[in-house]
N, C-alpha and C positions, 0 to 999 in steps of 0.2 A: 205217534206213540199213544196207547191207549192212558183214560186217567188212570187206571189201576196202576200202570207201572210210573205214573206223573211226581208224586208227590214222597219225598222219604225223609221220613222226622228222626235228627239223631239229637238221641239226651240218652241220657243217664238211666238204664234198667232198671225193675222193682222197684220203684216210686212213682209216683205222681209229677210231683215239682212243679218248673217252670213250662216242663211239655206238657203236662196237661191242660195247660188254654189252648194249646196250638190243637191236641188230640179232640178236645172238645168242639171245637170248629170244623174238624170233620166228620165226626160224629154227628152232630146235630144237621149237618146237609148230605148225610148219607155220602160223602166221600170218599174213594178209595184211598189208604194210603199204607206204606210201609211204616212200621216202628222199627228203627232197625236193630236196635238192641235188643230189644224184645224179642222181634221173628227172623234176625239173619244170625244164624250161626257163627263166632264169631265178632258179632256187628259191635261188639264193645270195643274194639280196636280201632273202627270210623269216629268212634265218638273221642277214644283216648288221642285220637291224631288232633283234634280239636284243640287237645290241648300244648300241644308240641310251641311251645316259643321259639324256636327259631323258626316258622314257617311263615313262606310272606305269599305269594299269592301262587292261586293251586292250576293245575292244566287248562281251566277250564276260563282261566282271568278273574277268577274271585279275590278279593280280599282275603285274609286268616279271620276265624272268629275269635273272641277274647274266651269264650265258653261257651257250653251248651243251654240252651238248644239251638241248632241252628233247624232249616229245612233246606234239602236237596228240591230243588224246582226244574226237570228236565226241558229241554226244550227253550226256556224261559232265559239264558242267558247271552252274552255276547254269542254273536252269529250262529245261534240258534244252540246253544249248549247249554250245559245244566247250569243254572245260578243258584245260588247259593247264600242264605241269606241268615242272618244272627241276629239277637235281642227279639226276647218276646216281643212289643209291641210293634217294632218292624214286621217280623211274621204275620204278626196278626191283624196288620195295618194291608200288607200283601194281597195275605186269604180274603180279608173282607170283602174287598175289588172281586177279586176270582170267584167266590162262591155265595154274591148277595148275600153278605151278612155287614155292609158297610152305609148303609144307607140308600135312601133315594136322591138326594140331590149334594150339592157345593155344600150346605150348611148343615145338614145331617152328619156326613163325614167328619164334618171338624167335629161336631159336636160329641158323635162316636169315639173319637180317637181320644178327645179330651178325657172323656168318662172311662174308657177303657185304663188310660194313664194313671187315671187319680184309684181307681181301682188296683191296679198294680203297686199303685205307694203303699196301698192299707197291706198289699202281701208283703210288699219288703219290711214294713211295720212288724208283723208278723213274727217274719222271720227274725228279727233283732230282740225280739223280747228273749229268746233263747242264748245268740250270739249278740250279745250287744257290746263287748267289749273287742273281740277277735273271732271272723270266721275260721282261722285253723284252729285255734283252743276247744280243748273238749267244753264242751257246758259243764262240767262240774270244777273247772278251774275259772269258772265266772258266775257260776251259780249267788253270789253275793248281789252284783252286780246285776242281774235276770230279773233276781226276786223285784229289786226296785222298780226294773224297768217294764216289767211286767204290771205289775201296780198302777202305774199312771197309765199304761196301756189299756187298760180292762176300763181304768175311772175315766180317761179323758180323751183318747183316740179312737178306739169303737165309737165310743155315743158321737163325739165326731164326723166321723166317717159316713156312718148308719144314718146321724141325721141329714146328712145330706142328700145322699141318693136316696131317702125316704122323702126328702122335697122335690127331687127329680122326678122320683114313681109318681107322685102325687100328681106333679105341676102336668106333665106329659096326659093331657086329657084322649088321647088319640089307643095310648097303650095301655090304659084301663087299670094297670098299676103291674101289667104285667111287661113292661118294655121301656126301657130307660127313653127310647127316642123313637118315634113314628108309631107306628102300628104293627110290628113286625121285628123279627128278634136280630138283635148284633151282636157283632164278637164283643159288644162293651157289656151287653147280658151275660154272655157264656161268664168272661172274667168275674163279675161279680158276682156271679154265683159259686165259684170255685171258691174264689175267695171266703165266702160266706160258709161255703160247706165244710171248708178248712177250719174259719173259727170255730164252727160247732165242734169240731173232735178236739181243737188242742185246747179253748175253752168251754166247754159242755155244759158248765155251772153258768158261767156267766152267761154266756148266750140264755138259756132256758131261762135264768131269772130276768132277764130282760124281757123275753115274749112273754111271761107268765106277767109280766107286769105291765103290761099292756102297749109296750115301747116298739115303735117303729114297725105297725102291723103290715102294715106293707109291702113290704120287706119280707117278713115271716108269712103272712098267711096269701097273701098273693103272688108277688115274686119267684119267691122260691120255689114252692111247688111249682108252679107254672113252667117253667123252663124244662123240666126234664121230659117233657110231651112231645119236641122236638125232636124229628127225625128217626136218629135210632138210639136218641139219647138214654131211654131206661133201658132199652136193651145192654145198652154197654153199661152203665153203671150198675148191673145186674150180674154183669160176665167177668174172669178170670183176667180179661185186658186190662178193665179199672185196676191197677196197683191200689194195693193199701196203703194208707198213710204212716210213716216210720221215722226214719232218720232226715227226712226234708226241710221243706221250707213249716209245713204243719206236725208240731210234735205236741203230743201232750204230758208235761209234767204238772202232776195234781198240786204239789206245791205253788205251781204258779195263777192256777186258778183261783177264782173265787172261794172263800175258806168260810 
Protein backbone atom coordinates (compact mmCIF):
# COMPACT_ATOMS: atom_id res chain seq x y z
CA UNK A 1 0.00 0.00 0.00
CA UNK A 2 1.34 3.32 -0.84
CA UNK A 3 1.95 5.91 2.29
CA UNK A 4 -0.69 8.29 0.63
CA UNK A 5 -3.36 5.87 1.19
CA UNK A 6 -1.37 4.66 4.89
CA UNK A 7 -2.44 6.94 7.38
CA UNK A 8 -6.44 8.27 8.01
CA UNK A 9 -6.90 10.77 11.07
CA UNK A 10 -10.61 10.69 12.26
CA UNK A 11 -11.47 13.80 14.71
CA UNK A 12 -13.86 16.16 14.71
CA UNK A 13 -14.29 18.73 11.42
CA UNK A 14 -13.64 22.76 11.42
CA UNK A 15 -11.40 22.70 14.43
CA UNK A 16 -8.25 22.19 15.29
CA UNK A 17 -8.49 20.31 18.75
CA UNK A 18 -6.89 17.29 19.89
CA UNK A 19 -6.03 16.27 15.92
CA UNK A 20 -3.98 18.90 15.47
CA UNK A 21 -0.80 17.31 17.13
CA UNK A 22 -1.39 14.31 15.17
CA UNK A 23 -1.90 16.69 11.73
CA UNK A 24 1.07 18.53 12.81
CA UNK A 25 3.41 15.52 12.77
CA UNK A 26 2.56 15.08 9.48
CA UNK A 27 2.92 18.15 8.15
CA UNK A 28 6.11 18.83 9.47
CA UNK A 29 7.57 15.34 7.70
CA UNK A 30 5.80 15.98 4.66
CA UNK A 31 3.44 12.93 5.13
CA UNK A 32 0.67 11.96 3.26
CA UNK A 33 -2.43 11.54 5.13
CA UNK A 34 -6.34 11.55 5.05
CA UNK A 35 -8.37 14.02 7.31
CA UNK A 36 -11.39 12.21 6.94
CA UNK A 37 -13.81 14.58 8.15
CA UNK A 38 -12.46 17.19 6.39
CA UNK A 39 -11.77 15.33 2.66
CA UNK A 40 -14.19 12.18 2.69
CA UNK A 41 -17.69 13.12 1.98
CA UNK A 42 -19.54 12.05 4.53
CA UNK A 43 -16.44 11.16 6.78
CA UNK A 44 -18.36 12.65 9.92
CA UNK A 45 -20.10 9.46 10.31
CA UNK A 46 -16.44 7.25 10.84
CA UNK A 47 -15.88 9.73 13.44
CA UNK A 48 -19.63 9.69 14.92
CA UNK A 49 -19.22 5.75 15.11
CA UNK A 50 -16.39 6.57 17.58
CA UNK A 51 -18.70 7.41 19.54
CA UNK A 52 -21.18 4.57 19.53
CA UNK A 53 -21.08 2.97 23.26
CA UNK A 54 -22.05 -0.15 22.61
CA UNK A 55 -19.19 -0.92 20.35
CA UNK A 56 -16.55 -3.42 21.43
CA UNK A 57 -14.01 -4.34 18.97
CA UNK A 58 -14.30 -3.70 15.20
CA UNK A 59 -13.52 -6.23 12.08
CA UNK A 60 -10.26 -5.48 12.13
CA UNK A 61 -9.52 -6.71 16.19
CA UNK A 62 -9.22 -3.19 17.44
CA UNK A 63 -10.32 -2.07 20.57
CA UNK A 64 -13.44 0.89 20.60
CA UNK A 65 -11.91 4.36 21.23
CA UNK A 66 -13.40 6.25 24.20
CA UNK A 67 -13.33 9.51 21.61
CA UNK A 68 -11.69 11.15 18.99
CA UNK A 69 -9.04 11.26 17.73
CA UNK A 70 -8.21 8.17 16.85
CA UNK A 71 -5.72 7.20 13.52
CA UNK A 72 -6.51 4.52 11.02
CA UNK A 73 -2.93 2.71 10.41
CA UNK A 74 -3.30 0.30 7.23
CA UNK A 75 -1.39 -2.52 7.14
CA UNK A 76 -0.09 -1.96 10.82
CA UNK A 77 -2.50 -4.31 12.60
CA UNK A 78 -3.25 -7.94 13.61
CA UNK A 79 -2.18 -10.07 10.41
CA UNK A 80 -1.37 -7.36 8.52
CA UNK A 81 -4.76 -5.04 8.82
CA UNK A 82 -5.48 -1.66 9.61
CA UNK A 83 -4.87 -0.79 13.41
CA UNK A 84 -6.30 1.47 14.87
CA UNK A 85 -5.20 3.62 17.52
CA UNK A 86 -6.78 6.43 20.26
CA UNK A 87 -5.46 8.99 22.78
CA UNK A 88 -3.38 11.73 21.60
CA UNK A 89 -0.11 10.71 23.10
CA UNK A 90 -0.49 7.14 22.01
CA UNK A 91 -0.71 8.44 18.33
CA UNK A 92 1.72 10.53 18.75
CA UNK A 93 4.09 8.12 20.67
CA UNK A 94 3.28 5.66 17.34
CA UNK A 95 4.08 8.45 14.63
CA UNK A 96 7.24 9.35 16.32
CA UNK A 97 8.65 5.66 15.76
CA UNK A 98 7.19 5.90 12.09
CA UNK A 99 8.44 9.13 10.94
CA UNK A 100 11.74 10.29 13.15
CA UNK A 101 10.21 12.59 15.12
CA UNK A 102 10.94 10.38 18.53
CA UNK A 103 14.31 10.39 19.15
CA UNK A 104 17.72 9.00 18.49
CA UNK A 105 18.15 6.58 21.17
CA UNK A 106 16.42 4.61 24.64
CA UNK A 107 16.72 7.92 26.67
CA UNK A 108 15.66 10.46 24.13
CA UNK A 109 12.36 8.60 23.74
CA UNK A 110 11.40 8.52 27.30
CA UNK A 111 12.54 11.81 27.47
CA UNK A 112 10.21 12.90 24.38
CA UNK A 113 7.34 11.24 25.46
CA UNK A 114 7.72 12.76 28.95
CA UNK A 115 7.74 16.31 27.46
CA UNK A 116 5.15 15.67 24.97
CA UNK A 117 2.89 14.56 28.21
CA UNK A 118 3.55 17.37 30.46
CA UNK A 119 2.84 19.48 27.36
CA UNK A 120 -0.61 17.90 26.83
CA UNK A 121 -1.49 18.65 30.82
CA UNK A 122 -0.89 22.57 30.10
CA UNK A 123 -3.78 21.85 26.99
CA UNK A 124 -6.14 19.96 29.10
CA UNK A 125 -5.24 23.07 31.60
CA UNK A 126 -6.36 25.03 28.97
CA UNK A 127 -9.20 23.54 28.23
CA UNK A 128 -10.66 23.70 31.94
CA UNK A 129 -10.21 27.38 32.32
CA UNK A 130 -13.47 27.41 30.17
CA UNK A 131 -15.15 24.07 31.23
CA UNK A 132 -13.90 23.77 34.71
CA UNK A 133 -16.96 22.70 36.38
CA UNK A 134 -18.85 20.41 33.44
CA UNK A 135 -17.69 19.54 29.82
CA UNK A 136 -21.53 19.23 28.64
CA UNK A 137 -22.55 22.67 30.42
CA UNK A 138 -22.44 25.62 28.17
CA UNK A 139 -19.62 28.10 29.66
CA UNK A 140 -22.13 30.51 30.34
CA UNK A 141 -23.67 28.26 33.01
CA UNK A 142 -20.22 28.23 34.68
CA UNK A 143 -18.96 31.30 33.62
CA UNK A 144 -18.60 32.23 37.71
CA UNK A 145 -16.67 29.43 38.15
CA UNK A 146 -14.09 30.09 34.64
CA UNK A 147 -13.52 33.54 35.77
CA UNK A 148 -11.74 32.05 39.02
CA UNK A 149 -10.32 29.43 37.37
CA UNK A 150 -8.92 31.35 34.84
CA UNK A 151 -7.24 33.60 37.22
CA UNK A 152 -4.96 31.33 38.90
CA UNK A 153 -4.46 29.85 35.49
CA UNK A 154 -2.95 33.11 33.65
CA UNK A 155 -1.06 33.83 37.66
CA UNK A 156 0.18 30.43 38.38
CA UNK A 157 0.11 27.68 35.66
CA UNK A 158 1.50 29.32 32.58
CA UNK A 159 4.45 30.86 34.31
CA UNK A 160 4.55 27.25 35.63
CA UNK A 161 4.63 25.47 32.73
CA UNK A 162 6.50 28.19 30.61
CA UNK A 163 9.08 28.11 33.18
CA UNK A 164 9.86 24.79 32.74
CA UNK A 165 10.21 23.99 29.36
CA UNK A 166 12.13 27.47 29.18
CA UNK A 167 14.71 25.42 31.59
CA UNK A 168 14.48 22.57 29.02
CA UNK A 169 15.11 25.05 25.94
CA UNK A 170 17.89 26.32 27.80
CA UNK A 171 19.49 23.16 29.59
CA UNK A 172 19.30 21.06 26.04
CA UNK A 173 22.83 22.64 24.82
CA UNK A 174 22.58 20.47 21.54
CA UNK A 175 19.12 22.31 20.41
CA UNK A 176 20.20 25.88 20.65
CA UNK A 177 16.80 26.67 22.22
CA UNK A 178 15.28 25.56 19.25
CA UNK A 179 14.40 21.66 20.30
CA UNK A 180 13.19 20.49 23.61
CA UNK A 181 15.74 17.24 23.24
CA UNK A 182 18.83 16.46 20.64
CA UNK A 183 19.36 18.45 17.94
CA UNK A 184 16.48 17.86 15.77
CA UNK A 185 12.71 18.36 16.03
CA UNK A 186 10.06 15.87 18.00
CA UNK A 187 6.57 15.37 18.30
CA UNK A 188 7.22 16.76 22.03
CA UNK A 189 8.11 20.19 19.73
CA UNK A 190 5.10 20.13 17.42
CA UNK A 191 2.96 19.69 20.99
CA UNK A 192 4.39 22.47 22.55
CA UNK A 193 4.07 24.75 20.10
CA UNK A 194 0.36 24.05 19.47
CA UNK A 195 -0.07 24.49 22.67
CA UNK A 196 1.68 27.84 22.79
CA UNK A 197 -0.02 29.05 19.66
CA UNK A 198 -3.21 28.17 21.35
CA UNK A 199 -2.42 30.31 24.39
CA UNK A 200 -1.66 33.08 22.25
CA UNK A 201 -5.29 33.48 20.74
CA UNK A 202 -7.47 32.50 23.83
CA UNK A 203 -4.94 34.59 26.12
CA UNK A 204 -3.35 37.32 23.63
CA UNK A 205 -3.11 39.84 26.54
CA UNK A 206 -1.32 37.85 28.81
CA UNK A 207 0.95 35.99 26.61
CA UNK A 208 2.14 39.52 24.83
CA UNK A 209 2.62 41.03 28.31
CA UNK A 210 4.70 38.31 29.45
CA UNK A 211 7.15 38.42 26.23
CA UNK A 212 6.87 42.32 26.35
CA UNK A 213 8.30 41.71 29.73
CA UNK A 214 10.99 40.00 29.05
CA UNK A 215 9.70 36.44 30.41
CA UNK A 216 10.58 33.13 29.10
CA UNK A 217 12.58 34.42 25.84
CA UNK A 218 13.06 31.31 24.67
CA UNK A 219 10.28 30.16 24.37
CA UNK A 220 9.00 33.31 22.45
CA UNK A 221 11.81 34.45 20.31
CA UNK A 222 13.63 31.14 19.61
CA UNK A 223 11.26 28.41 19.94
CA UNK A 224 8.42 29.33 18.54
CA UNK A 225 9.37 30.81 15.55
CA UNK A 226 11.72 28.13 14.72
CA UNK A 227 9.35 25.30 14.43
CA UNK A 228 7.22 26.35 11.57
CA UNK A 229 10.42 26.05 9.16
CA UNK A 230 9.69 22.34 9.29
CA UNK A 231 8.75 20.68 6.33
CA UNK A 232 5.63 21.97 4.94
CA UNK A 233 4.80 23.26 8.10
CA UNK A 234 4.08 27.18 7.00
CA UNK A 235 2.76 25.93 4.05
CA UNK A 236 -0.07 24.45 5.98
CA UNK A 237 -0.53 26.91 8.57
CA UNK A 238 -0.90 29.28 5.65
CA UNK A 239 -3.65 27.21 3.82
CA UNK A 240 -7.53 26.55 4.27
CA UNK A 241 -6.54 22.98 6.03
CA UNK A 242 -5.21 24.88 9.30
CA UNK A 243 -9.02 25.11 10.88
CA UNK A 244 -9.44 28.14 12.82
CA UNK A 245 -9.64 28.26 16.44
CA UNK A 246 -13.65 28.35 17.71
CA UNK A 247 -15.53 26.24 19.88
CA UNK A 248 -12.30 23.74 21.11
CA UNK A 249 -9.99 22.98 23.28
CA UNK A 250 -8.51 27.17 22.54
CA UNK A 251 -11.41 29.66 22.81
CA UNK A 252 -11.14 33.15 23.57
CA UNK A 253 -13.30 34.95 25.99
CA UNK A 254 -11.85 38.56 26.62
CA UNK A 255 -13.30 38.40 30.03
CA UNK A 256 -11.03 35.70 30.94
CA UNK A 257 -7.99 37.31 29.91
CA UNK A 258 -5.74 39.65 31.38
CA UNK A 259 -7.93 42.94 32.24
Amino acid sequence: MSNANKYELLYWPGIPGRGEFVRLAFEATKTPYLDVSNQVEGGIRQILALKDEKATYDADGNPPALAPPALRIHGEGKNGKALVLSQTPAILAFLGEKLDLAGADAAEKAWIQALALTALDLNNETHDTHHPVSTLAYYEDQKEESLRRATDFRESRIPKFFGYFERVLKGNKEGKGRYLVGDKLSYADLTLWQVVHGLKFAFPKELKAREEAGEFPTIFKTFFPSVPEHGQLKEYLDSDRRKPYSKGIFRHYPELDRQ
